[in-house]
C-alpha positions as CSV (number, residue, x, y, z in Angstrom):
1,X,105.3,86.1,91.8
2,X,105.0,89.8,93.2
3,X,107.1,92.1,91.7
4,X,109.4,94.4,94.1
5,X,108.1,97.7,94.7
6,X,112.3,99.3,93.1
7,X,112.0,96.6,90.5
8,X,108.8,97.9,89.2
9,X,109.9,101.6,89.6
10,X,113.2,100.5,87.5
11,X,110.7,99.1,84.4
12,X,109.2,102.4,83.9
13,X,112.9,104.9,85.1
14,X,111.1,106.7,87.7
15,X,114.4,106.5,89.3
16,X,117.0,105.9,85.9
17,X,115.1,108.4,83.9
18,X,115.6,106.1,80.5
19,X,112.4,107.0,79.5
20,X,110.5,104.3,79.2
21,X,106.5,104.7,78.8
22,X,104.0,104.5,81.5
23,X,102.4,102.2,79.7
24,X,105.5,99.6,80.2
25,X,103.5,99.4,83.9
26,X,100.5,97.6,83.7
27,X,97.2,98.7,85.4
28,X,97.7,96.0,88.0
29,X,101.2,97.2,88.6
30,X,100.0,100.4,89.7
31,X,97.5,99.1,91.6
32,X,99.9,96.7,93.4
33,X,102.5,99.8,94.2
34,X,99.3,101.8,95.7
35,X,98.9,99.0,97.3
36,X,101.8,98.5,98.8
37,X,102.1,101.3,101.0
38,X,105.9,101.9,100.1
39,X,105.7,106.0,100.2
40,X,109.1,105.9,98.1
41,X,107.8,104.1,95.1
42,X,104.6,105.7,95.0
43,X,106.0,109.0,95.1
44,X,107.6,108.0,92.0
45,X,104.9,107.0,90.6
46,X,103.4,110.6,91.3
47,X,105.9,112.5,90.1
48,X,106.7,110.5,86.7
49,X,102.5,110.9,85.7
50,X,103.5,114.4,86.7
51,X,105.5,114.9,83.9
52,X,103.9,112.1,81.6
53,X,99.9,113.0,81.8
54,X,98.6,116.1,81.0
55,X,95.4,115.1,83.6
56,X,96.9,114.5,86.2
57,X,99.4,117.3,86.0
58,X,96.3,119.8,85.3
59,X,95.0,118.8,88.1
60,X,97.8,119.4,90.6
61,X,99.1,123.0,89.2
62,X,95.2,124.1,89.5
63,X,95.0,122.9,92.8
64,X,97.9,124.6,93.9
65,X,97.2,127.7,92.1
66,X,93.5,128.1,93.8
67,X,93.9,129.2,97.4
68,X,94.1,132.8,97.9
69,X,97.5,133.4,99.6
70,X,97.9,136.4,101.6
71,X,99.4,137.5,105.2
72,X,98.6,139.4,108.0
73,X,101.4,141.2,109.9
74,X,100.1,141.9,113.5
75,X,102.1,143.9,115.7
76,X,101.8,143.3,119.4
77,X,103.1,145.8,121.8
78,X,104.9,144.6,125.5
79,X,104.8,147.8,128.0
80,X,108.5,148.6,128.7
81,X,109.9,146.6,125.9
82,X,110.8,149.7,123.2
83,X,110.1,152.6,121.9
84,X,107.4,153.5,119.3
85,X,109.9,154.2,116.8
86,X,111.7,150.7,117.5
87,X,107.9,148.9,117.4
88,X,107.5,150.8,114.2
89,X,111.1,149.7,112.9
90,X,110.1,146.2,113.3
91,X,107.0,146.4,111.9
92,X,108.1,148.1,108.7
93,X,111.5,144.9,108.9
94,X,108.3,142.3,109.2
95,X,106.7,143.9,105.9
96,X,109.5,144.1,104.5
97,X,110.4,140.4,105.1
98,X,107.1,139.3,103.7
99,X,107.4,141.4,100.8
100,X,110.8,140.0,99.9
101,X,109.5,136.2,100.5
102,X,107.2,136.6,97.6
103,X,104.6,134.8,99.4
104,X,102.3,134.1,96.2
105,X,104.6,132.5,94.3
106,X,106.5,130.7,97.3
107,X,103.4,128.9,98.2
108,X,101.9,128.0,95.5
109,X,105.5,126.1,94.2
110,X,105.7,124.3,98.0
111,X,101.7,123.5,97.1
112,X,102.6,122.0,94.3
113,X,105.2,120.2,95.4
114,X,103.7,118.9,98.3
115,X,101.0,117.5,95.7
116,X,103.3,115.9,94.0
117,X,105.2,114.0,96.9
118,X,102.7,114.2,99.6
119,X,105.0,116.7,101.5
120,X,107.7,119.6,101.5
121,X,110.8,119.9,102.6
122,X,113.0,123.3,102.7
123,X,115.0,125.9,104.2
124,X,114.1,129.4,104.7
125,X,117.4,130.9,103.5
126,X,118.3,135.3,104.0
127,X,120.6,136.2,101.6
128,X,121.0,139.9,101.8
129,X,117.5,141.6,101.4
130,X,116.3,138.6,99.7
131,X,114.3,136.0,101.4
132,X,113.9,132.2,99.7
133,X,112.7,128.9,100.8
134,X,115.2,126.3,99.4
135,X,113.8,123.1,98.2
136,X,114.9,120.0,99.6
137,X,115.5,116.6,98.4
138,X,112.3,114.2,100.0
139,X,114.7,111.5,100.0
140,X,117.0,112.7,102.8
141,X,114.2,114.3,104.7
142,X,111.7,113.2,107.1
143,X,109.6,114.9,109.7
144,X,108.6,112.7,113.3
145,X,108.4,115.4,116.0
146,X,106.2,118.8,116.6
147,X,108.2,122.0,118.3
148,X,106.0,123.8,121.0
149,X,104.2,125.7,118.5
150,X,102.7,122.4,116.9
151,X,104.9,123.0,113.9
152,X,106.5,119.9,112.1
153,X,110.4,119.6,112.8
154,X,112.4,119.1,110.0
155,X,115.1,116.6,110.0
156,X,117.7,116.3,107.5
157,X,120.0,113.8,106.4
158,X,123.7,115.1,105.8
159,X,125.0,112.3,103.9
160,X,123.2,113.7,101.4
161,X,126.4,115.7,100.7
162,X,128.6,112.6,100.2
163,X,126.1,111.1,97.8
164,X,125.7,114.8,95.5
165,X,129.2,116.2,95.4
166,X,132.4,113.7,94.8
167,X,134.6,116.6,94.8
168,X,135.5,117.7,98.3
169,X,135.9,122.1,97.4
170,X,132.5,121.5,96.2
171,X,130.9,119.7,98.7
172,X,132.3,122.1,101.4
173,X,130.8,124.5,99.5
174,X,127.2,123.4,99.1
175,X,127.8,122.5,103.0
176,X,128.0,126.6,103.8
177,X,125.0,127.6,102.0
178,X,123.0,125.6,104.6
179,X,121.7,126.9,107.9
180,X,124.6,126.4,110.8
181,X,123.3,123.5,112.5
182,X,123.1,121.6,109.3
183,X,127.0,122.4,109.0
184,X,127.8,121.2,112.4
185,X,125.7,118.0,112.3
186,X,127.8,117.3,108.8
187,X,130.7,118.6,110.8
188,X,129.8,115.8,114.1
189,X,129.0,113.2,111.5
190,X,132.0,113.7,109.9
191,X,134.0,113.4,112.5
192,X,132.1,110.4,113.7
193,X,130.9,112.4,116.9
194,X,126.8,111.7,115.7
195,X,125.8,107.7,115.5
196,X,123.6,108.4,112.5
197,X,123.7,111.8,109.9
198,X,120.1,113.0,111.0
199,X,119.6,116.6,112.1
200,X,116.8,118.4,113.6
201,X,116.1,121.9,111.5
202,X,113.5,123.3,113.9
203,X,111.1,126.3,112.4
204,X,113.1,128.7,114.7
205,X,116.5,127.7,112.2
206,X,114.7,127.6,109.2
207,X,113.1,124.3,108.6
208,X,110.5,124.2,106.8
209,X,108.0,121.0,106.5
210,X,104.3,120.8,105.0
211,X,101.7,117.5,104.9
212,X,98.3,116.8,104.9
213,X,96.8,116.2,108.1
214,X,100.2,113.8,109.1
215,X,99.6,111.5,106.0
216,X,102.1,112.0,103.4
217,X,101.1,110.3,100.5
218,X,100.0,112.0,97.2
219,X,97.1,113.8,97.8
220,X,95.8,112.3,93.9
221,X,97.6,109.4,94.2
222,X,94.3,107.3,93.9
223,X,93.2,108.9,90.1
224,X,96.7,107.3,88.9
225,X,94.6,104.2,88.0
226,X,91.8,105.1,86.8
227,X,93.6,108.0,84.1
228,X,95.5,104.7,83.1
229,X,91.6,103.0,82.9
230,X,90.9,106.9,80.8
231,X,93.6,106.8,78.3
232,X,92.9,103.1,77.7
233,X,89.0,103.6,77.0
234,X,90.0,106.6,74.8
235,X,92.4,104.2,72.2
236,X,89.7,101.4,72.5
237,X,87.4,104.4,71.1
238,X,89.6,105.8,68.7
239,X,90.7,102.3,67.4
240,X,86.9,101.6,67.2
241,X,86.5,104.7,65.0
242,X,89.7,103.9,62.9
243,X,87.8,100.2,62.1
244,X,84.4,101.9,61.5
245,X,85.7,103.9,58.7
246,X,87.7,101.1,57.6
247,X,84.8,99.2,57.1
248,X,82.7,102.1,55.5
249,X,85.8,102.7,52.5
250,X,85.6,99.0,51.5
């Protein structure tokens, strides 16, 4: 009988974190859960050999430390629309913004990510002088539309606030440190003015959404079997060995 994609992901606590051993999931359970095309369960998957094998999470942090990330700031001058010094001014507020984003680091944590789940979710947040993307939770994200500059709209689910925070000071709390029309869709939803908690974070509000070419599973998803197939050969070799010497002391 098959086994269900959440029963299998319960076996080896992707979701309970009980932890239990990869190896409590057989190579044809992994297979099966490639297989089956449910993005939840195998972004699990992805994430628990993340933490569990050294390979496969090799593989990810150097592919997300590899590119080369820089930026370009180009000004671009309208006739009758400021001053020099005010084109200057915002010039220097552009460096400064990209300066303050930390653009090295930034990427190459929403790289890895991505890797990981087979996309990103944030927020670009402006707290002061300081500029941050805030990660978000895959599970109440998804992304279906393009704005006019072909960039991937963000849309966030705000129950995600009911099922984080049980205490209601605390929850309005969190609520605030998101972007305003996350507070008024939780706001609408709340007061049962939206038929369902989705809201659309466009780029211009600070949503932020990366994936591969509009596919968003693991990138590596597909080495997961055969590093189970690795480590396998590798005990089958070193039991060999242990037997071999056996046989040589008696």
């Amino acid at each position: 009988m098959p086994i269900d994609s959440r029963e299998r992901i319960s076996r080896w606590g992707g979701q309970r974190n009980n932890g239990v051993g990869y190896r409590d999931l057989s190579l044809e359970e992994i297979e099966a859960i490639i297989r089956s095309g449910d993005i939840a369960s195998i972004r699990e998957l992805s994430r628990y050999y993340y933490r569990t094998n050294g390979r496969y999470r090799n593989n990810i942090d150097f592919l997300a430390s590899l590119p080369f990330y820089d930026t370009v700031v180009l000004p671009q001058y309208e006739e009758g629309k400021g001053s020099k010094s005010l084109i200057i001014k915002a010039f220097n507020n552009a460096c400064q913004f990209v300066e303050n984003l930390d653009v090295k680091n930034t990427l190459t944590r929403i790289t890895r990510e991505w890797l990981k789940s087979g996309v990103y979710y944030g927020i670009l947040q402006e707290l002061g002088n300081k500029v941050v993307v805030q990660d978000l939770p895959v599970e109440y994200c998804r992304t279906r539309f393009k704005d006019f500059n072909n960039l991937n709209i963000l849309e966030f689910n705000v129950a995600y606030f009911e099922g984080r925070y049980n205490d209601d000071k605390l929850r309005e709390a969190a609520v605030l440190n998101f972007p305003e029309p996350i507070q008024k869709g939780w706001r609408d939803w709340k007061g049962k003015k939206l038929a369902e908690p989705w809201v659309m974070v466009p780029a211009s509000s600070g949503g932020v959404t990366f994936c591969f070419a509009e596919d968003q599973t693991p990138l590596l998803i597909a080495a997961i079997p055969e590093l189970y197939k690795l480590k396998d050969s590798i005990a089958r070799e070193e039991k060999r060995d242990e037997n071999e010497l056996y046989k040589l002391l008696i």
